[in-house]
C-alpha positions as CSV (number, residue, x, y, z in Angstrom):
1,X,107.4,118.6,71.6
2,X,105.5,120.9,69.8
3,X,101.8,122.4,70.9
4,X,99.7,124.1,68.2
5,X,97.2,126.5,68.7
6,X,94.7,126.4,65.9
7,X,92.9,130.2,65.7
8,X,89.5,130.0,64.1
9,X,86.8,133.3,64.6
10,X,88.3,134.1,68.3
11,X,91.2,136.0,67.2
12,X,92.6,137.5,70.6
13,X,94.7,136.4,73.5
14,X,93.3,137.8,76.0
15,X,91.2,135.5,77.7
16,X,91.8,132.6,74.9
17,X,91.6,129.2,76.7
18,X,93.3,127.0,74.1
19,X,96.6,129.8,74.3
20,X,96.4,129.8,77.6
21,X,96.4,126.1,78.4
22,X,99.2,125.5,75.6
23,X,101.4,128.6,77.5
24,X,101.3,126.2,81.1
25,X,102.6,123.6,79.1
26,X,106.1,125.9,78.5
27,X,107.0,124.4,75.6
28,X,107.5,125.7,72.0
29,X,103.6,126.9,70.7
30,X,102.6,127.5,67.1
31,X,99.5,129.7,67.0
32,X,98.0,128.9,63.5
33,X,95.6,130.5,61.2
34,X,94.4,129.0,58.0
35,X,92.7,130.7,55.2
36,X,90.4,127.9,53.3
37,X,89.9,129.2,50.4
38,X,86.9,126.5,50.1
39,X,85.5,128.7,52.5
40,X,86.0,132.2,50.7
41,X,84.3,131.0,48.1
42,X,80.8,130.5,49.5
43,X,78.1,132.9,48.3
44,X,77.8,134.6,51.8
45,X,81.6,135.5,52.6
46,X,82.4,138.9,51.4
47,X,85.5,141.0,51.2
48,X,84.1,143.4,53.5
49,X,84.7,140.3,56.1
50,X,87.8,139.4,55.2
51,X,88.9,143.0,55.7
52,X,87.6,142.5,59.1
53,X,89.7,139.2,59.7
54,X,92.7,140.6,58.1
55,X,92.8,143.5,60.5
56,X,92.3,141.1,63.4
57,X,94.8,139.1,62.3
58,X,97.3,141.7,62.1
59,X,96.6,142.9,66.0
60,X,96.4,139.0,66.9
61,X,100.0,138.9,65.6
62,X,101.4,141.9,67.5
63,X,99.6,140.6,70.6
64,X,101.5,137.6,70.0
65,X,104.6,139.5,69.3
66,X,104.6,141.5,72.7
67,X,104.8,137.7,74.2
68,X,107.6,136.6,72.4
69,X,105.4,134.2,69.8
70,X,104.1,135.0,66.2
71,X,101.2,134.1,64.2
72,X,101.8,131.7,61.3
73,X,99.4,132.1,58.5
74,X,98.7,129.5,56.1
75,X,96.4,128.8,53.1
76,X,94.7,126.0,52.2
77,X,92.6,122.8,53.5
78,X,93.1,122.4,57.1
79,X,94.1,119.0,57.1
80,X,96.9,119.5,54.9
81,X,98.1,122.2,56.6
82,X,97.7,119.9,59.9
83,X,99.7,117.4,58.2
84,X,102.5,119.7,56.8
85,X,103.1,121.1,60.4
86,X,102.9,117.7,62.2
87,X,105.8,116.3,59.4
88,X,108.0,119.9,59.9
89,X,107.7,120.7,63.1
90,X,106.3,117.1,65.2
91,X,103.5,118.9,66.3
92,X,101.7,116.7,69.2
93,X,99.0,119.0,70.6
94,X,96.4,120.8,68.8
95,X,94.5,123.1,70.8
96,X,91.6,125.1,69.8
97,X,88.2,126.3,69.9
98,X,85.1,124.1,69.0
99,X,83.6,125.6,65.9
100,X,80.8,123.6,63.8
101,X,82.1,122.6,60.1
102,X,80.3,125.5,57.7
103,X,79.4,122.3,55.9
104,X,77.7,120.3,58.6
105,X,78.0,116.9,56.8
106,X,81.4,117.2,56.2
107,X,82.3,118.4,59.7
108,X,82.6,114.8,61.0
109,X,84.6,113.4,58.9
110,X,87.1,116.3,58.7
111,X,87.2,116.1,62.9
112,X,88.5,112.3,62.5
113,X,91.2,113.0,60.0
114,X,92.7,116.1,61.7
115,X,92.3,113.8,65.2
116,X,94.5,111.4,63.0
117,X,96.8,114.0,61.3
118,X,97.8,115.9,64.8
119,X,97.4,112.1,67.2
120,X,96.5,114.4,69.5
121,X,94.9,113.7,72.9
122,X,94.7,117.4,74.2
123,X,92.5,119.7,72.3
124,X,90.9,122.6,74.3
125,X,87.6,122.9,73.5
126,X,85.4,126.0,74.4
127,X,82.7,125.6,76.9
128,X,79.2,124.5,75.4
129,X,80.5,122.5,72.3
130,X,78.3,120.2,70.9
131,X,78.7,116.5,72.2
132,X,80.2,115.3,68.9
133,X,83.6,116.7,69.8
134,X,85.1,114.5,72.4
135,X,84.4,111.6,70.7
136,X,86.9,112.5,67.8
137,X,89.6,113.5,70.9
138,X,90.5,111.1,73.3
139,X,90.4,114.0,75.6
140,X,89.1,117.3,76.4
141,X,90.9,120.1,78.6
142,X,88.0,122.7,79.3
143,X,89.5,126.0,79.7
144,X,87.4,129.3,81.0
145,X,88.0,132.8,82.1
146,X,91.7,132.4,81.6
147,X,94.1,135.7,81.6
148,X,96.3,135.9,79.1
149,X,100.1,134.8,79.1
150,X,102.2,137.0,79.0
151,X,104.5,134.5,77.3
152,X,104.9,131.8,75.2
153,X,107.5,129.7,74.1
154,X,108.6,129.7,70.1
């Protein structure tokens, strides 16, 4: 069994409840980033920002080093990537922080086909997310305040 950790905007691991709910588990983690390139395209991304999340993804990756993971980067729509991982590598838990969908009407329907991708029934879910959420996950593990690992499986 296989447990993904899906980064998003909070690129660290200290204090990253998704990481450290999927370290407790000890078995083999993925810590995923995806590039969208839907989402570089929009009028108000920049390359000043992705300077910015480049550089954070580089020190996300040694921190992940120093605890004997990595940090696999991929391009493209999410749910393929979902997909591609779940068929190589049987992922069966996808955890992650809540973010909204930058295209709010869309954001519904791309929460119930990644639920269906990853058939997964433990996402972690930062504190405050909107209601929506759980009812795409069967259910939620709400993770605060957590220390970092200082290990995780590969």
């Amino acid at each position: 069994m296989t447990t993904l950790v899906w980064y998003k905007r909070d690129l660290r691991v200290h204090d990253h409840g998704p990481l450290h709910a999927a370290a407790l588990l000890d078995e083999p983690v993925i810590a995923l980033y995806v590039i969208e390139p839907e989402y570089w395209q929009q009028p108000d991304t920049s390359a000043r920002q992705w300077g910015f999340i480049d550089d954070s993804l580089r020190e996300l990756q040694n921190q992940l080093r120093r605890r004997g993971s990595d940090l696999l980067v991929m391009t493209g729509p999410v749910t393929g990537v979902l997909a591609q991982l779940k068929a190589e590598h049987g992922i069966n838990r996808v955890f992650s922080h809540y973010q909204p969908a930058f295209r709010p009407r869309t954001g519904r329907r791309r929460l119930r086909s990644m639920a269906r991708i990853a058939r997964t029934d433990n996402p972690a879910v930062a504190p405050g997310a909107r209601s929506c959420w759980p009812r795409f996950w069967t259910a939620v593990a709400w993770v605060t305040n957590t220390t970092s690992p200082a290990r995780t499986r590969r």
